[in-house]
VOKEDO-714746 format. One record per residue: z, y, x of N, C-alpha, C, O in turn; chain; residue number from 1. Coordinates in Angstrom, 2 decimals, m for minus. Example, Ala and Ser with C-alpha at 12.3 -4.5 7.8 and 13.67 -1.06 7.14 Angstrom:
2
n_z,n_y,n_x,ca_z,ca_y,ca_x,c_z,c_y,c_x,o_z,o_y,o_x,chaine,num
7.80,m5.69,13.19,7.80,m4.50,12.30,7.80,m3.30,13.20,8.46,m3.32,14.24,A,1
7.08,m2.25,12.85,7.14,m1.06,13.67,7.87,0.03,12.90,8.04,1.14,13.41,A,2
This chain:
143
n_z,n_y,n_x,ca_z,ca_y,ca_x,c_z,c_y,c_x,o_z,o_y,o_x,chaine,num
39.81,m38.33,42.44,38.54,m38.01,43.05,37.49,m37.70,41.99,36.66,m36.80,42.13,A,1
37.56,m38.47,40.92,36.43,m38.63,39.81,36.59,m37.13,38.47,35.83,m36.51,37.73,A,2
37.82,m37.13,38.75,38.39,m35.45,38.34,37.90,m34.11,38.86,37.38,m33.09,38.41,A,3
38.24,m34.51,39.85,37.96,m33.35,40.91,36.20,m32.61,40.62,35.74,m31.50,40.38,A,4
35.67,m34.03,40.84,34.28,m34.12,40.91,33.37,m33.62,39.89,32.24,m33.19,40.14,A,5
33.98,m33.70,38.54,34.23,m33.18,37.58,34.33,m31.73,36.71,33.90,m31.26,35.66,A,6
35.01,m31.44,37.60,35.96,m30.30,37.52,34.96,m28.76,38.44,34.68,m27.58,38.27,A,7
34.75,m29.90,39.44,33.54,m29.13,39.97,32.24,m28.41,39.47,31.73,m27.30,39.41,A,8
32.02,m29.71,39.14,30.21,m29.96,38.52,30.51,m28.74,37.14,29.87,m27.69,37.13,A,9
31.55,m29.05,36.05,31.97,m28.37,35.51,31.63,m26.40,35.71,30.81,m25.81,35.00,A,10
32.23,m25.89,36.49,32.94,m24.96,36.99,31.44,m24.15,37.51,31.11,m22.98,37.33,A,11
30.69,m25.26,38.22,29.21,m24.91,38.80,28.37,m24.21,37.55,28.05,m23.05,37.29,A,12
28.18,m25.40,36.98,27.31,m24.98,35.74,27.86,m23.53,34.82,27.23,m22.78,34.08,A,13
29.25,m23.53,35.21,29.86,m22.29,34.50,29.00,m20.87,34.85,28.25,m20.23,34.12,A,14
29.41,m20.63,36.23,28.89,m20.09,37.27,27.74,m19.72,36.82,27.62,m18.64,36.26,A,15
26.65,m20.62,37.01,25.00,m20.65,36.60,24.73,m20.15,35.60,24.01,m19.14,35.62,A,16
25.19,m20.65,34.46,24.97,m20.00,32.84,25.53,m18.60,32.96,24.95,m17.62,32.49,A,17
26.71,m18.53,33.63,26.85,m16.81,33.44,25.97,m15.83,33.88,25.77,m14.75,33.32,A,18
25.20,m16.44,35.43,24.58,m16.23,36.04,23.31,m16.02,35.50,22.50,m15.31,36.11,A,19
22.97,m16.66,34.23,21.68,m16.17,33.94,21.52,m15.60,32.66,20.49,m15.22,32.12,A,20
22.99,m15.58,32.14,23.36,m14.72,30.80,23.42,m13.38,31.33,23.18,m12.61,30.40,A,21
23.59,m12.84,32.25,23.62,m11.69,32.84,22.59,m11.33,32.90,22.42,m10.31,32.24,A,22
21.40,m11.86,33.61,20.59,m11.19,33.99,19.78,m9.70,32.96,20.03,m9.27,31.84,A,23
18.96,m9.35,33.84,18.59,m7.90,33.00,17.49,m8.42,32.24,16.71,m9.26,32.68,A,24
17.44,m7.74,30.73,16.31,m7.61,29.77,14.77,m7.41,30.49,14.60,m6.72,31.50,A,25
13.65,m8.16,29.75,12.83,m6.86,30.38,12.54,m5.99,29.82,13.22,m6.00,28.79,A,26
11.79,m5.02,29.84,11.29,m4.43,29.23,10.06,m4.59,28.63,9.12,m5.15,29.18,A,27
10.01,m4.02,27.31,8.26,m4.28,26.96,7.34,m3.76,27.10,7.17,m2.90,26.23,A,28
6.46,m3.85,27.92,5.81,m2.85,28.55,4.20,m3.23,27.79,3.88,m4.34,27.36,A,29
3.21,m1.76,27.77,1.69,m2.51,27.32,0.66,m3.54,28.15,0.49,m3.57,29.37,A,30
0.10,m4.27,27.23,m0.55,m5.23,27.84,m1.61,m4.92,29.07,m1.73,m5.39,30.21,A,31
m2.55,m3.59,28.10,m3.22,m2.96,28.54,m2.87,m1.27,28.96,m2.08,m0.63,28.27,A,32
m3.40,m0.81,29.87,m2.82,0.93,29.96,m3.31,1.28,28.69,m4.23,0.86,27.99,A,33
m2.38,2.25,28.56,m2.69,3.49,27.66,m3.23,4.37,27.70,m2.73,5.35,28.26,A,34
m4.52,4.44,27.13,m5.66,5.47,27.94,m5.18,7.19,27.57,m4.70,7.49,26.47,A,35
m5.41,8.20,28.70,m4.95,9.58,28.04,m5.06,10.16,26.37,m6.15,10.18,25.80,A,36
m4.21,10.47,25.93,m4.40,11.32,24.81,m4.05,10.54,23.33,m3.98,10.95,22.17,A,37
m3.85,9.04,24.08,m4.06,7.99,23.05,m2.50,7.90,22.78,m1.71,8.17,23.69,A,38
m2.00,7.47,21.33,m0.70,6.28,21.15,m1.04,5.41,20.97,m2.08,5.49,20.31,A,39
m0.66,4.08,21.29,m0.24,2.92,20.91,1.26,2.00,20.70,2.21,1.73,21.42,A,40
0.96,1.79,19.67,2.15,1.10,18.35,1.99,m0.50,18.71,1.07,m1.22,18.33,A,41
2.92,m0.82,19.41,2.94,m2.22,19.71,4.26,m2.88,18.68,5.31,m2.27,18.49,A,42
3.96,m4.21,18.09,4.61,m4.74,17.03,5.57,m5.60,17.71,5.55,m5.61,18.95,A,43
6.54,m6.44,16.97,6.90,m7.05,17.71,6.81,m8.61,17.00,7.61,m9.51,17.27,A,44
5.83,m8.72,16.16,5.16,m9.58,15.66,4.25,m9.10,15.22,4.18,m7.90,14.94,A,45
3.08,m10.17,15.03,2.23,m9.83,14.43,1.86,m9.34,12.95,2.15,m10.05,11.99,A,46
1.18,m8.05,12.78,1.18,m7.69,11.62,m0.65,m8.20,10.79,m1.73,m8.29,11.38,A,47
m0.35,m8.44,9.31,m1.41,m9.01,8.86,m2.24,m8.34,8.11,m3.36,m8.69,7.74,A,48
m1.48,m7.01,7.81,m2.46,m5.70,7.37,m2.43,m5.70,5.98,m1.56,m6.39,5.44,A,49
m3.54,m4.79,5.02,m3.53,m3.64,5.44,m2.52,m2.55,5.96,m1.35,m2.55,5.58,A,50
m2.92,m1.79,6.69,m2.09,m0.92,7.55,m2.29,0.60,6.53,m3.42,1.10,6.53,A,51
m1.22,1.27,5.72,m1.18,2.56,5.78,m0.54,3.41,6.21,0.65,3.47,5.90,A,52
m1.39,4.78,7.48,m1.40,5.12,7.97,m1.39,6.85,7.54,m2.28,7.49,6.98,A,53
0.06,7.35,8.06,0.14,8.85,7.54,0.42,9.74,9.16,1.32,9.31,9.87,A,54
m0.08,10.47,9.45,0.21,11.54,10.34,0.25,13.08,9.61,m0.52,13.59,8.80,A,55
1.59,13.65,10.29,1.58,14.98,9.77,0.97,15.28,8.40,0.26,16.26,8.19,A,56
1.35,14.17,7.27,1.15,14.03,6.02,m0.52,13.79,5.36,m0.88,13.66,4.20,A,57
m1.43,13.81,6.85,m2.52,13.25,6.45,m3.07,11.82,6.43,m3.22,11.33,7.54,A,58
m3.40,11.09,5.41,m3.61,9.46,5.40,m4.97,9.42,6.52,m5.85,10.25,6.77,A,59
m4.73,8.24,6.98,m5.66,8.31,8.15,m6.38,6.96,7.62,m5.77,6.23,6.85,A,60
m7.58,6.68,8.01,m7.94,5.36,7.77,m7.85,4.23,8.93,m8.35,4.67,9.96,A,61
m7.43,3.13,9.06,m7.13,1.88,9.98,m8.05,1.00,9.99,m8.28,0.33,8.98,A,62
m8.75,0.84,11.14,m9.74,m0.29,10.92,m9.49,m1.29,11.40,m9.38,m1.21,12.63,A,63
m9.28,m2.65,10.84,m8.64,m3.86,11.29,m9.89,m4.82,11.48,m10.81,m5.13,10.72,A,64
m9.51,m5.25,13.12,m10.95,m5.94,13.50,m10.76,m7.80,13.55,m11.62,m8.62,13.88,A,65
m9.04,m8.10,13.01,m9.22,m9.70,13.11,m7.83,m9.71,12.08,m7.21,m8.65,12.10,A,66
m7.46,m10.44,11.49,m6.64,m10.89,10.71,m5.14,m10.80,10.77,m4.31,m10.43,9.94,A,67
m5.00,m11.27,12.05,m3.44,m11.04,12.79,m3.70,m9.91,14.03,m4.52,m10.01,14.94,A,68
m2.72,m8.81,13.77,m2.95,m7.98,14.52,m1.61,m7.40,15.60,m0.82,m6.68,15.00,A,69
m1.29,m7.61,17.10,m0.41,m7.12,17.95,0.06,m5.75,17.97,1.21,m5.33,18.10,A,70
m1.17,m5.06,17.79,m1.24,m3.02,18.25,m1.61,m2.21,17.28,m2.42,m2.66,16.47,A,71
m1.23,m1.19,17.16,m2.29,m0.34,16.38,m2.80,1.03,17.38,m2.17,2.08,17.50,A,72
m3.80,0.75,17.88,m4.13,2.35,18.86,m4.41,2.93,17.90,m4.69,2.52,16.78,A,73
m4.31,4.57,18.57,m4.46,5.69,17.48,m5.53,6.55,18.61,m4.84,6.61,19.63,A,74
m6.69,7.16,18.87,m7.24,8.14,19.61,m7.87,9.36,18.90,m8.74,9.29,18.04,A,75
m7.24,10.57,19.43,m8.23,11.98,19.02,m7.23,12.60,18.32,m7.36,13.00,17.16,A,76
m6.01,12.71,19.16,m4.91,13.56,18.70,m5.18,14.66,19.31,m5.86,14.56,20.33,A,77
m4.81,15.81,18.93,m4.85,16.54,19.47,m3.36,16.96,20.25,m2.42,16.94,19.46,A,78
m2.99,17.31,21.62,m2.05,17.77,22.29,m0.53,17.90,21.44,m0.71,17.38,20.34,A,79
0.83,18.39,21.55,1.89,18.31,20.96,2.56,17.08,19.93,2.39,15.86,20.05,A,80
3.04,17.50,19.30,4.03,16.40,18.42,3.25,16.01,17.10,2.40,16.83,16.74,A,81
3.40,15.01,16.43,2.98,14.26,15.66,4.07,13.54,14.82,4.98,13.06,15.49,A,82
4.16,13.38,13.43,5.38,12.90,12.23,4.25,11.70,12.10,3.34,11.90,11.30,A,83
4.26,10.54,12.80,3.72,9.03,12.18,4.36,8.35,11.21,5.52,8.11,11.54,A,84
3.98,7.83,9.83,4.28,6.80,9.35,3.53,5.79,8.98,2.36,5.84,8.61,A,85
4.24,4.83,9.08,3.68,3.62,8.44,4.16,3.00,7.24,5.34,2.90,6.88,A,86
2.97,2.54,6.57,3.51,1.18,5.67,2.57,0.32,5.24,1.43,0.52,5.66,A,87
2.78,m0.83,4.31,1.90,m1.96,4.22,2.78,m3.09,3.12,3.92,m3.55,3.09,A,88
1.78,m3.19,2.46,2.63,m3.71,1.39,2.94,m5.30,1.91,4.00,m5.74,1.48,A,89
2.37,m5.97,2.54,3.01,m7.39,3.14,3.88,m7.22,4.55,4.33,m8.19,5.16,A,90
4.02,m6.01,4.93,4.65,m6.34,6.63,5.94,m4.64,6.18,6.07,m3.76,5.33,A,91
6.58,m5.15,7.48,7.96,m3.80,6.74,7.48,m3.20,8.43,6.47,m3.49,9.08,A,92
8.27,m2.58,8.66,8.13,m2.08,10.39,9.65,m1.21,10.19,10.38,m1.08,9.21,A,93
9.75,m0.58,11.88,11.73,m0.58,11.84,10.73,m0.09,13.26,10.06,m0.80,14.02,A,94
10.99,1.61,13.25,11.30,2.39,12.42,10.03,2.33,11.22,9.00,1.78,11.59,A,95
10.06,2.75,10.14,8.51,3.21,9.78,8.01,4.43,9.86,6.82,4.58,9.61,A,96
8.81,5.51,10.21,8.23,6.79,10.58,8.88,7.45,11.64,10.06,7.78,11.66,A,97
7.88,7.66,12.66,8.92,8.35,14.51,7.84,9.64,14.63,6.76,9.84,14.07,A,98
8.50,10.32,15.47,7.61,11.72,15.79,7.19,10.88,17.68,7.88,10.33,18.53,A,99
5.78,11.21,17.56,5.23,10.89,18.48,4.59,12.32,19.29,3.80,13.00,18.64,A,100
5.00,12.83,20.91,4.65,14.06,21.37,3.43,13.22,22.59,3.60,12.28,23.37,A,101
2.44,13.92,22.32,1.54,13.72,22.95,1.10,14.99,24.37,0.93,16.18,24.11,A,102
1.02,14.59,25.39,1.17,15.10,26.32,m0.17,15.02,27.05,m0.48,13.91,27.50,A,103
m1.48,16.63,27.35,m2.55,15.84,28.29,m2.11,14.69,29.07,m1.10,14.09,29.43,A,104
m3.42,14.69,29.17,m3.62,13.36,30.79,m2.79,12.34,30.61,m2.81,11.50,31.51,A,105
m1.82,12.11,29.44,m1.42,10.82,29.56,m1.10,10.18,27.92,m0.98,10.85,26.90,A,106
m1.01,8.71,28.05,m0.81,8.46,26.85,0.66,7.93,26.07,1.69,8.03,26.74,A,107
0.72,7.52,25.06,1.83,6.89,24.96,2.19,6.12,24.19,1.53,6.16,23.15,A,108
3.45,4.95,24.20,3.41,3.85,24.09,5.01,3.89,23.39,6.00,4.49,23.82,A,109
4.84,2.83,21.86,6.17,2.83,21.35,6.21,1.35,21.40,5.39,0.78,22.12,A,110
7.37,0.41,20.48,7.56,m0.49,20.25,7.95,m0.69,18.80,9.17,m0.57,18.72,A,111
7.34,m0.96,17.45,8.14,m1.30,16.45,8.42,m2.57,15.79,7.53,m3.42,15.66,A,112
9.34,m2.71,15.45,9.96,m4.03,14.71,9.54,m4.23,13.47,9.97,m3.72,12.44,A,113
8.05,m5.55,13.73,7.71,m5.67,11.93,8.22,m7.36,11.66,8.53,m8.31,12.38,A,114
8.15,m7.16,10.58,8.84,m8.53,9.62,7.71,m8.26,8.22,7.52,m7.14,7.74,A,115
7.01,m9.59,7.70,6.82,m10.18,6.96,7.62,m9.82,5.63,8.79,m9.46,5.50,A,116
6.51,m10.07,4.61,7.16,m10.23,3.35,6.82,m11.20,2.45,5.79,m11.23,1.79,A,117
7.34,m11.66,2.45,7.17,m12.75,1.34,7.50,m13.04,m0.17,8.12,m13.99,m0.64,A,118
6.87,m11.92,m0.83,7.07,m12.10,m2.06,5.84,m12.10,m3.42,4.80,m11.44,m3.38,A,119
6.12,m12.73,m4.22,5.30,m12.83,m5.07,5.21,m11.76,m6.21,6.19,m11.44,m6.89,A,120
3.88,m11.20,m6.38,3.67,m10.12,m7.34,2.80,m10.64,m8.36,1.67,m11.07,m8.16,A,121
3.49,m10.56,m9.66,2.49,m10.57,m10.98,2.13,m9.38,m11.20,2.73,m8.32,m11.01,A,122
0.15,m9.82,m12.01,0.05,m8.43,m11.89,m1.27,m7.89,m11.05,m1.66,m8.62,m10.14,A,123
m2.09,m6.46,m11.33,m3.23,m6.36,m10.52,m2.45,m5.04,m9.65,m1.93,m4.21,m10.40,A,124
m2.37,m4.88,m8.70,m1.89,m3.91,m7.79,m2.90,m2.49,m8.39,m4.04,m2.41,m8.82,A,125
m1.94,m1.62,m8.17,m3.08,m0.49,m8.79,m3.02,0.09,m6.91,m2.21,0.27,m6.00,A,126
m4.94,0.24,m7.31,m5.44,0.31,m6.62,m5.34,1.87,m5.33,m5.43,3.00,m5.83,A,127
m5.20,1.77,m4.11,m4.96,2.95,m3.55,m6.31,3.82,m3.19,m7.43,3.36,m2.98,A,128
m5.90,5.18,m3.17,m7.21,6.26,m3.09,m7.47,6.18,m1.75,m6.58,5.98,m0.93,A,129
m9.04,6.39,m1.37,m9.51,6.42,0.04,m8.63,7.17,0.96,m7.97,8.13,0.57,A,130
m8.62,6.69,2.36,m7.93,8.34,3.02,m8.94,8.81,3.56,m10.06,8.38,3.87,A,131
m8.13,10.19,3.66,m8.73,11.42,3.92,m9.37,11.15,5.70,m10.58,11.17,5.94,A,132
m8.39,10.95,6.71,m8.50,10.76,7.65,m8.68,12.97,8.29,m8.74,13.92,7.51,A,133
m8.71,13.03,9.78,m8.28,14.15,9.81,m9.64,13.85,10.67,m9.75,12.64,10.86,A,134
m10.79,14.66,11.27,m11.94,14.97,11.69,m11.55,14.12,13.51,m10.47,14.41,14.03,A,135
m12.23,13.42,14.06,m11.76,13.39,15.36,m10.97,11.92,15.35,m11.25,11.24,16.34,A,136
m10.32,11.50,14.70,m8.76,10.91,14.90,m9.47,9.08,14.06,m10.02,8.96,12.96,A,137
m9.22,8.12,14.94,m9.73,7.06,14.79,m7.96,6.04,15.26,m7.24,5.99,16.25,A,138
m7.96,5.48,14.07,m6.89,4.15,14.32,m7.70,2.72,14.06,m8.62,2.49,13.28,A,139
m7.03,1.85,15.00,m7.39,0.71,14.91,m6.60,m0.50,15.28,m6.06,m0.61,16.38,A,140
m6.53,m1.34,14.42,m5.24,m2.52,14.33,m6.38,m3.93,15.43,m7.44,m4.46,15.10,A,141
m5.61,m4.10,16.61,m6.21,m5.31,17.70,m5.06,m6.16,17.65,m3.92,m5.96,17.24,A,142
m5.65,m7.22,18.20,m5.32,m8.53,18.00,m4.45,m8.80,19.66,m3.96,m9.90,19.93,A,143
């Protein structure tokens, strides 16, 4: 009887765990909409900045408004495709450079994979030149 009972309870819980090993992913969807015309670069940790920022080979400038940052919106693209990259000397990102097609009336929304770095540099970093930024086109790293 005490087997059985066992054997059961067993067999149940089997059941259950598969039952919820199955289930579907969600998806990551934005917190907030994506307003027309706009991208937004959602992390999948938080990134701690500075953010450098290249479109279609022009450096853009990033304005970071708190320390730890979730997003980076981008607004004042103009219509068609876009070559984004990123980099940052404390955070990596995966991909670091995607072609982003911008479409009127709507906006759009990626996901990238950043990771931390943790390493120690001797030494004064030589220093990087202002960017250019392209007339119109405003990025900004939110929390």
């Amino acid at each position: 009887m005490m087997g059985s009972l066992s054997r059961a309870a067993f067999a149940g819980c089997l059941i259950l765990a598969a039952g919820l090993a199955c289930g579907k992913p969600k998806a990551i969807k934005p917190s907030k909409p994506v307003p027309p015309g706009a991208v937004m670069l959602q992390f999948t940790k938080k990134v701690d900045g500075p953010v450098d920022l290249t479109i279609n080979g022009m450096r853009i400038p990033v304005q970071q408004s708190s320390k730890r940052c979730k997003r980076l919106t981008i607004t004042g693209l103009p219509a068609g495709k876009h070559r984004v990259v990123l980099l940052s000397p404390l955070d990596a990102f995966g991909p670091d450079q995607l072609d982003v097609e911008i479409t009127p009336g709507k906006g759009s929304f990626h996901v990238l994979y950043s990771q931390q770095f943790k390493a120690v540099l001797y030494g004064k970093p030589e220093p990087t030149p202002t960017a250019e930024g392209i007339p119109g086109v405003v990025a900004r790293l939110e929390p």
